[in-house]
C-alpha positions as a LaTeX table, in Angstrom:
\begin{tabular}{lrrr}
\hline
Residue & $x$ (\AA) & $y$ (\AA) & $z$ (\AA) \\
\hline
Unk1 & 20.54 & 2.68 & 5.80 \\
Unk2 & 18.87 & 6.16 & 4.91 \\
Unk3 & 16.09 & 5.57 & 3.64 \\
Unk4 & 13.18 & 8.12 & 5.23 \\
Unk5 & 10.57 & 5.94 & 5.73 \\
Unk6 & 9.02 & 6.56 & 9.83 \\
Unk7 & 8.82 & 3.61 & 11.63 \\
Unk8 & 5.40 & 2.09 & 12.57 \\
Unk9 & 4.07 & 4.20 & 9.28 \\
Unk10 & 2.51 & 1.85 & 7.43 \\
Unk11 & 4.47 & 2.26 & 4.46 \\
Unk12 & 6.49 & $-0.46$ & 4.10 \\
Unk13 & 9.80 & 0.16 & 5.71 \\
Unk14 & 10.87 & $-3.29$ & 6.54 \\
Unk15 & 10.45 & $-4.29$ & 2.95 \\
Unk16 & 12.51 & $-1.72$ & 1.85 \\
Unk17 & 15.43 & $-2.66$ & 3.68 \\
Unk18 & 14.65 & $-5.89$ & 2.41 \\
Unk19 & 14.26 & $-5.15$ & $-1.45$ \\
Unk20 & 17.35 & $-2.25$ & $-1.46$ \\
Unk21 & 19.90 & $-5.01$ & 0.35 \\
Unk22 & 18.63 & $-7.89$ & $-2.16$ \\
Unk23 & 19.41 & $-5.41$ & $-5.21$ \\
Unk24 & 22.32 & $-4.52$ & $-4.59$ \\
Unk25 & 23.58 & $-7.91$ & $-3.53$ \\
Unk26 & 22.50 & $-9.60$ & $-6.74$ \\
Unk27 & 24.04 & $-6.72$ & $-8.83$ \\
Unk28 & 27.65 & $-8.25$ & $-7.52$ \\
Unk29 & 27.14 & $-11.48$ & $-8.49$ \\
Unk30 & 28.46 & $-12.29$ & $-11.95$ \\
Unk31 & 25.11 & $-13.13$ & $-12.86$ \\
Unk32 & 23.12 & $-11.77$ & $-11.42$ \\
Unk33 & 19.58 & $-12.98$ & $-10.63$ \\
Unk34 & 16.48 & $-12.03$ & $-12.23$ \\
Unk35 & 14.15 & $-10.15$ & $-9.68$ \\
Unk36 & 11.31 & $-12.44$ & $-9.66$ \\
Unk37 & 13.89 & $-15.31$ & $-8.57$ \\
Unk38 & 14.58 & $-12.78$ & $-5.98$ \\
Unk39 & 11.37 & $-13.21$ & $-4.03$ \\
Unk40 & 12.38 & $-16.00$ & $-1.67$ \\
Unk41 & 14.90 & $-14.00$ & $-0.49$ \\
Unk42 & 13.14 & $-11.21$ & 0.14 \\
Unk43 & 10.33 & $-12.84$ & 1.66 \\
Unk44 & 12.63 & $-14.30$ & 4.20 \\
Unk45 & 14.45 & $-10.96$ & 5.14 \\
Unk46 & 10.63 & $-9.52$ & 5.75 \\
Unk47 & 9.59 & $-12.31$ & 7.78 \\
Unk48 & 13.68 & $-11.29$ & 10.01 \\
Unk49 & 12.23 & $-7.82$ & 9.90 \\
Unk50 & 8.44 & $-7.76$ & 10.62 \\
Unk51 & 8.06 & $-11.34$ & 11.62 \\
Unk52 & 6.07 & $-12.28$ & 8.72 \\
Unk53 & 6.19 & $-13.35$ & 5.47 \\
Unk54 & 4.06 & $-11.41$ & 3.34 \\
Unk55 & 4.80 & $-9.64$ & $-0.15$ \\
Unk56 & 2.36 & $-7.41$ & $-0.40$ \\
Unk57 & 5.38 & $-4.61$ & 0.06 \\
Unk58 & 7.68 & $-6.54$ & $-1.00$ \\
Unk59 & 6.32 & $-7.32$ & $-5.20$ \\
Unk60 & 5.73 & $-3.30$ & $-6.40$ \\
Unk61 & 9.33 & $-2.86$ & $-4.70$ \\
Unk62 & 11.09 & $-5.69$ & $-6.71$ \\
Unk63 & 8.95 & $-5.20$ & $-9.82$ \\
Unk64 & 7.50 & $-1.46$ & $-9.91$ \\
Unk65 & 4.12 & $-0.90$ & $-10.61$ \\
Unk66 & 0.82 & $-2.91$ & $-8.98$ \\
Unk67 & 1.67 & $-6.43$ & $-7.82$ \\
Unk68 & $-0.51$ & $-9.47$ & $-7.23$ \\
Unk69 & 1.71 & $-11.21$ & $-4.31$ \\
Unk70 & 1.01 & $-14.49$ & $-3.47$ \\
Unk71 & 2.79 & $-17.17$ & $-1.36$ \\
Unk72 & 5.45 & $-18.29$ & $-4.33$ \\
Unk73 & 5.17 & $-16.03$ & $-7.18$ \\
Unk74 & 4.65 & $-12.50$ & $-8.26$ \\
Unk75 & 2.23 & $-11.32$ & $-11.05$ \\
Unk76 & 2.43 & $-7.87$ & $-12.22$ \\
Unk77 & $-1.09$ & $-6.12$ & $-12.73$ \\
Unk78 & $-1.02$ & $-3.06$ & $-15.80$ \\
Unk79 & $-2.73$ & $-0.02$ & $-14.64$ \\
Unk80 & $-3.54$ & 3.03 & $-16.91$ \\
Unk81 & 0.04 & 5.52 & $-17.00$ \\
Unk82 & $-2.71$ & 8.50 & $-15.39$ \\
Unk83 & $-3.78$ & 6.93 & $-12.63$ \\
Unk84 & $-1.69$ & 8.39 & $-9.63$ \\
Unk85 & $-1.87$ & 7.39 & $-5.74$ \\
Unk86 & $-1.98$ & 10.00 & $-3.13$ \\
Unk87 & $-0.24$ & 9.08 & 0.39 \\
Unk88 & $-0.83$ & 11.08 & 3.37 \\
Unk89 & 1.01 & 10.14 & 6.27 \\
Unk90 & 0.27 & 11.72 & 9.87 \\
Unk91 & 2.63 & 12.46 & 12.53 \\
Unk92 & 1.79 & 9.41 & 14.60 \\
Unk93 & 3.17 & 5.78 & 15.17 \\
Unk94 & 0.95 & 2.57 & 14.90 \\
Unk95 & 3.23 & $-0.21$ & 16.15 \\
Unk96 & 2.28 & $-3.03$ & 13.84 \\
Unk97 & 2.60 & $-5.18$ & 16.60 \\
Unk98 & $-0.79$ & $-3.65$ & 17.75 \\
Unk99 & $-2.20$ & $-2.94$ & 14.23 \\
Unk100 & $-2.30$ & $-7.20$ & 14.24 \\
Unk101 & $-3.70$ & $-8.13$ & 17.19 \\
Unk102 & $-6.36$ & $-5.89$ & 16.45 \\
Unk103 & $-7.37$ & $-8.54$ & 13.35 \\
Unk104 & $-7.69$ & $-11.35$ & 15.82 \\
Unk105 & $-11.29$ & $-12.96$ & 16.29 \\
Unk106 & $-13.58$ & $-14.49$ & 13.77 \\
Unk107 & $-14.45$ & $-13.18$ & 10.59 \\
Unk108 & $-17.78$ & $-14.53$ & 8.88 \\
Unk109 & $-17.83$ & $-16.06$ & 5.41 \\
Unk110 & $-20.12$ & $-13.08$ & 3.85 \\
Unk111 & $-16.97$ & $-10.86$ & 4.68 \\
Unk112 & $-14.30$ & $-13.01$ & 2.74 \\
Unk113 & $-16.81$ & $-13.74$ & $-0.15$ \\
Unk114 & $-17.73$ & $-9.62$ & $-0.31$ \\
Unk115 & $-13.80$ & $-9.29$ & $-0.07$ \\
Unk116 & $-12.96$ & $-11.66$ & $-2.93$ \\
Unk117 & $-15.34$ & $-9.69$ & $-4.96$ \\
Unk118 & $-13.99$ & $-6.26$ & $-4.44$ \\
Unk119 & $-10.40$ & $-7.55$ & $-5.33$ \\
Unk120 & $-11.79$ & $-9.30$ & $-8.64$ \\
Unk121 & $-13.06$ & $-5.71$ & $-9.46$ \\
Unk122 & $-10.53$ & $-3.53$ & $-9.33$ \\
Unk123 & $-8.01$ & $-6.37$ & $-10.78$ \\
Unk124 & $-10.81$ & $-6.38$ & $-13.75$ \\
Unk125 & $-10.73$ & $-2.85$ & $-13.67$ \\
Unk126 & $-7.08$ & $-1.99$ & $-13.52$ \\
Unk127 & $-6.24$ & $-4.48$ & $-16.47$ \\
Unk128 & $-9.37$ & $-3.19$ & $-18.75$ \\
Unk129 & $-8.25$ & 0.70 & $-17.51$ \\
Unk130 & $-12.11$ & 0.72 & $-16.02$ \\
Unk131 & $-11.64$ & 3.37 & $-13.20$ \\
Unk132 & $-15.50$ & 2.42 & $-12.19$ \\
Unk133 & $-15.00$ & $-1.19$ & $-11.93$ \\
Unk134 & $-11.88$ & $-0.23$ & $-9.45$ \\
Unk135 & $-14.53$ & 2.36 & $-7.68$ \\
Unk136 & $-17.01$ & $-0.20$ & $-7.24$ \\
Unk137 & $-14.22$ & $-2.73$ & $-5.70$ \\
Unk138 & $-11.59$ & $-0.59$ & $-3.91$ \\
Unk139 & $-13.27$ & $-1.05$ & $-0.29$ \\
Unk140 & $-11.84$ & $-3.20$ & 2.15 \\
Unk141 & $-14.46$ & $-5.03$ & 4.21 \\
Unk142 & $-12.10$ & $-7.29$ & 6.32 \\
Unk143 & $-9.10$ & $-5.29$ & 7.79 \\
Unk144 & $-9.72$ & $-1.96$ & 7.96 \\
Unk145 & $-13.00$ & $-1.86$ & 9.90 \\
Unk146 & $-11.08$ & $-3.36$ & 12.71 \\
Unk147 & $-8.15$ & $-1.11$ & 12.43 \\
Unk148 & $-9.95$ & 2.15 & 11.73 \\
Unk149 & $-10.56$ & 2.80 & 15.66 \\
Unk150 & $-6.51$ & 2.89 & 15.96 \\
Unk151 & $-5.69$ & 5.49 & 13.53 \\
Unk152 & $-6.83$ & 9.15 & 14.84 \\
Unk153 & $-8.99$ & 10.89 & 12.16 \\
Unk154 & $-8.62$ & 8.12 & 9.34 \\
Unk155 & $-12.57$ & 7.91 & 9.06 \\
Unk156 & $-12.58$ & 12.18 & 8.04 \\
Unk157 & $-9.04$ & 11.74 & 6.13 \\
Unk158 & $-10.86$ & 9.23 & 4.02 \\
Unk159 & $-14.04$ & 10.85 & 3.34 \\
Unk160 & $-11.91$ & 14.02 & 2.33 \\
Unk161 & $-10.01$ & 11.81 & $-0.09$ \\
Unk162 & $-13.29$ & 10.64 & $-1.53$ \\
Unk163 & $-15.09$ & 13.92 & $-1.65$ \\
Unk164 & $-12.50$ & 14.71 & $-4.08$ \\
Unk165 & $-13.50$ & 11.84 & $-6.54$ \\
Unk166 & $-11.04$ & 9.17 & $-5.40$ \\
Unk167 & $-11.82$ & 5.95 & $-6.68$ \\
Unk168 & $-10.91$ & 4.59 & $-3.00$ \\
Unk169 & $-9.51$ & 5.22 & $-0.20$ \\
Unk170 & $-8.28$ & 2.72 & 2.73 \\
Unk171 & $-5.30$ & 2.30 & 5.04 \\
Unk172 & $-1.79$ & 2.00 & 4.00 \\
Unk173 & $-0.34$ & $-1.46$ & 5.86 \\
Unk174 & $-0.85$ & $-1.17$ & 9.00 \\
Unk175 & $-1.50$ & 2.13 & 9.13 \\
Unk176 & $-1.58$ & 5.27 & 10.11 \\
Unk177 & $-0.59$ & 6.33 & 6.58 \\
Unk178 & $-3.88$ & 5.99 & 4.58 \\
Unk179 & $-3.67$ & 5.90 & 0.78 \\
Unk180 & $-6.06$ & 7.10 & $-2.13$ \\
Unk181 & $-6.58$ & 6.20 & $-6.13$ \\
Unk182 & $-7.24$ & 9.09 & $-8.39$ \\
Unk183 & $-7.39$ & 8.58 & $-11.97$ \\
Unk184 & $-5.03$ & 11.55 & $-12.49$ \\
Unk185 & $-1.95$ & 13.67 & $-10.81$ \\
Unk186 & $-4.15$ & 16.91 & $-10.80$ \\
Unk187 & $-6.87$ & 15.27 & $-8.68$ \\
Unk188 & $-4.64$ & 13.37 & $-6.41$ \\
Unk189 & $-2.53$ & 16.74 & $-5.41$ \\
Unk190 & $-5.80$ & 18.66 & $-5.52$ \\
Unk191 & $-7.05$ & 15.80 & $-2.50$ \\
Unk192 & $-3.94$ & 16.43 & $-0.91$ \\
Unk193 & $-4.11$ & 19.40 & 1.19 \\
Unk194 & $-8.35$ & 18.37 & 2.66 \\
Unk195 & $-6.49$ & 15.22 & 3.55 \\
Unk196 & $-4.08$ & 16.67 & 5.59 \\
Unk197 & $-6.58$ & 18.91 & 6.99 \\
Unk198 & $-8.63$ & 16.29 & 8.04 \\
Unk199 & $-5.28$ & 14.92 & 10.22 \\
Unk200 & $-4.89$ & 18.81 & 11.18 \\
Unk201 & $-8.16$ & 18.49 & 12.41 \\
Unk202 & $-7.56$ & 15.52 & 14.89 \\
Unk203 & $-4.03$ & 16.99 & 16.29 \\
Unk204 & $-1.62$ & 15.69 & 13.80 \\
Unk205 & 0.37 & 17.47 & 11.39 \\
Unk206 & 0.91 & 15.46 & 8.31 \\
Unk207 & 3.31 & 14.41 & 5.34 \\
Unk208 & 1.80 & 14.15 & 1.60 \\
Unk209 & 2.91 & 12.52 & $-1.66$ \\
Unk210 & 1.64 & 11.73 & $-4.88$ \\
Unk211 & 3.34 & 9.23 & $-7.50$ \\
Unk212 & 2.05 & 7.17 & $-10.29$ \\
Unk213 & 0.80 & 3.65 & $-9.19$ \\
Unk214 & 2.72 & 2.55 & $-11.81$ \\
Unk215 & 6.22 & 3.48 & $-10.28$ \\
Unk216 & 9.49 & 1.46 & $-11.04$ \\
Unk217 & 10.76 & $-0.88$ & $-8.68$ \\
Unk218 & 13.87 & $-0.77$ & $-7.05$ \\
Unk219 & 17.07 & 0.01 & $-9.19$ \\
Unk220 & 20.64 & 1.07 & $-8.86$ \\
Unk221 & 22.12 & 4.29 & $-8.98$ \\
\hline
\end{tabular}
């Protein structure tokens, strides 16, 4: 498999493998399944690959676009065709071994409630095209203050990203990739390069793309 995605990158390498052998599979069958029945599958070859099974990776892969995962189905969400995502990607490794155990402890209720309320947002907002509703919700109050410390220069990275008028910024899986929303391609490459000087900034030298959040999903060539 050639794929170029780093290991330990936090962007979603194991469900790749996952998602690009499950395609291509199904495509020889004489009838072939659709990709939502999929899903099972593909949740089991993650859980082989990264010892878990989660399909937060594994839905905008199968399906394109934004994906509500849950345990036994996947629901697409419609997002506005201008609103582009900016990854940046450092030159360093975050074994997501480590990136887990750093989420061990308690949590307190006021966190999950805060956290459901920020997800209803910027669902809200990507469905209505409200770029302020998904401003006022894209923060993550559970995860990413406890995996921050690990990544080298995320806190700067992020605040460049914002500076430039994302409508969030966070970590990308389990880091140290860390992702941004813009509501257009222009602002999202224009973000690019103070990104990557924030990494610059902390020793790293750093990878940058920019696609529409509403990419396809996997398909054949």
């Amino acid at each position: 498999i050639d794929k170029g995605i780093a290991l330990g990158s936090g962007m979603g390498g194991s469900a790749a493998s996952c998602v690009a052998a499950l395609v291509a599979a199904n495509a020889l069958l004489e009838v072939p399944l659709p990709r939502q029945a999929l899903y099972p599958f593909a949740l089991a070859g993650e859980a082989v690959a990264s010892g878990g099974r989660h399909g937060d990776n594994l839905g905008p892969m199968l399906l394109g676009g934004l994906v509500l995962a849950t345990a036994d189905r996947l629901v697409p969400i419609p997002v506005p065709e201008a609103w582009h995502s900016l990854l940046v990607h450092p030159e360093a490794v975050l074994e997501t071994r480590r990136a887990r155990a750093a989420l061990q402890g308690e949590y307190r209720l006021q966190e999950f409630v805060a956290q459901s309320a920020n997800l209803a947002l910027v669902l809200a907002g990507c469905h209505a095209g409200d770029a302020e509703l998904v401003r006022a919700g894209l923060r993550d109050v559970l995860v990413e203050p406890r995996r921050a410390p690990l990544i080298v220069g995320f806190d700067a990275a992020k605040a460049a990203a914002l500076d430039a008028d994302a409508m969030g910024a966070s970590i990308s899986g389990a880091g140290p990739s860390v992702f941004a929303w813009f509501q257009s391609r222009e602002r999202a490459q224009a973000a690019a390069p103070a990104v990557q000087a924030a990494f610059a900034a902390a020793g790293f030298e750093s990878q940058a793309w920019v696609s529409p959040i509403g990419s396809p999903g996997a398909h054949l060539l």
